[in-house]
N, C-alpha and C positions, 0 to 999 in steps of 0.2 A: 842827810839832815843833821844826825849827831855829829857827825866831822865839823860843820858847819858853825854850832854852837858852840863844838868844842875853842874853833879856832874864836869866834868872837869873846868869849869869853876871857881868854886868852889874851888876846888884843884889846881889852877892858881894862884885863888886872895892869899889862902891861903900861897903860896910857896913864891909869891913876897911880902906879907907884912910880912910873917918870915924874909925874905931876908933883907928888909929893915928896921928891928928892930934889928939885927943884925948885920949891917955894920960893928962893931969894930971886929968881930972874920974874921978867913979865910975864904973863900969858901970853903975850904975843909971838915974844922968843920962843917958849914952849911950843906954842902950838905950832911954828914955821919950822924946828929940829925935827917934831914928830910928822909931820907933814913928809919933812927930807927923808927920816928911817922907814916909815910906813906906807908910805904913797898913798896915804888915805888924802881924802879935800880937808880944808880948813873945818868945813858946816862936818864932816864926819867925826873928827875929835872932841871939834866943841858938845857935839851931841853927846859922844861918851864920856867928859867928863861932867854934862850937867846930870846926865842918868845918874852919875854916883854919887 
C-alpha cells in the first residue's frame, strides 16, 4: 500500500511539473506526450491534473 502511494504521488508531482513546464503548448499536446511516457489513459491525467 505504501509503495503504491508512494508511486502515485510520484506520478502526480511528476504530471503537474510536466504540466507546468509546458504552459505554452495545449493541453491537448500535454496530455497525448504524457499519455506516450506514462501509459496512463487520457481520463487518468486529466484527473491528476484537476486534483491539483
Amino acid at each position: 500500500m505504501k509503495r503504491s502511494k508512494e508511486l502515485t504521488e510520484k506520478r502526480k508531482d511528476f504530471v503537474t511539473d510536466y504540466v507546468k513546464r509546458n504552459q505554452d503548448k495545449q493541453m491537448k499536446v500535454i496530455v497525448t506526450e504524457l499519455t506516450e511516457m506514462l501509459f496512463l489513459s487520457e481520463r487518468t491525467i486529466y484527473n491528476i491534473i484537476v486534483q491539483d
